[in-house]
C-alpha positions in Angstrom: 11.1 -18.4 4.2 12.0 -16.4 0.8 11.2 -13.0 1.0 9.2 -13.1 -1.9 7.2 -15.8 0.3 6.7 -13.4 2.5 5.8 -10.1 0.5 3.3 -12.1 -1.4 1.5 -13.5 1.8 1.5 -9.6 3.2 -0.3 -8.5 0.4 -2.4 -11.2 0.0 -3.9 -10.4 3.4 -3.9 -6.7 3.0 -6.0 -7.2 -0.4 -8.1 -9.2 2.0 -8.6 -6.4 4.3 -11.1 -5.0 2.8 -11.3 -1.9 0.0 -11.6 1.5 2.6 -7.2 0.8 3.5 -5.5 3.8 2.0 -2.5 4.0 -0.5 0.3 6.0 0.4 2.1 6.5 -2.8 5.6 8.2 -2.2 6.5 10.8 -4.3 8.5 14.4 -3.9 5.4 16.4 -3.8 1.9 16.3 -3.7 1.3 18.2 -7.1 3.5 14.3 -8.6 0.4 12.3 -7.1 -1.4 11.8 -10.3 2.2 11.1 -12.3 3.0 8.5 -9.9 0.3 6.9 -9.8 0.1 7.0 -13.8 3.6 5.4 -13.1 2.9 3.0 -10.6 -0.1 1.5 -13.4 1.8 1.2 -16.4 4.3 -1.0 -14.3 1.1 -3.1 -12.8 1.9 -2.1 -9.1 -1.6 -0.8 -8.5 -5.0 -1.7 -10.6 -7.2 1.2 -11.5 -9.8 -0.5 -8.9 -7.3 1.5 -6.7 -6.5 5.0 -7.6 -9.8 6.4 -5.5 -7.6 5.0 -2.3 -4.0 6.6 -3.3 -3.3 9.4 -1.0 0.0 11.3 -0.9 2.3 10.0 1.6 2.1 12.3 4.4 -1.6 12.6 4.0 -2.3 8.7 4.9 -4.4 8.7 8.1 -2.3 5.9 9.8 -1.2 6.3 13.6 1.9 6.6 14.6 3.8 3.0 15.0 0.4 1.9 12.6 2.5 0.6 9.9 5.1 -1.6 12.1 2.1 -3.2 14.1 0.1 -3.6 10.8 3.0 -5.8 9.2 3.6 -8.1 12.6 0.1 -8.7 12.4 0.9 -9.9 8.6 4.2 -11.5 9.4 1.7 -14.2 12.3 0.9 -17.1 10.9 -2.8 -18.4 10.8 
């Protein structure tokens, strides 16, 4: 399976997660947020739908070992 293949079917289930998931959006410093995120919707990564859910990096509310579990549940296949 092409990694593309695989990106696209992660977010393709994450979009159908639901709305309340938060962004982390990695940048140097908080005070870069709203640049980034400027950034990241010129080049089409985000939609405006979703700048209310960008949060800084290390203010995402996700559990430790959250982000490896979250993408085995992605990589399972239905």
């Amino acid at each position: 399976m092409s990694n593309v293949h695989t990106l696209t079917r992660r977010v393709a289930r994450l979009e159908g997660a639901g709305a309340h998931i938060e962004i982390p959006v990695w940048c140097d410093d908080p005070e870069d947020l709203a640049g980034t995120m400027d950034a990241m919707l010129k080049r089409g990564e985000i939609e405006p739908r979703d700048v209310p859910r960008c949060v800084f990096w290390s203010d995402a509310n996700t559990l430790a070992g959250y982000h490896e579990a979250a993408l085995a549940e992605l990589d399972r296949t239905p």
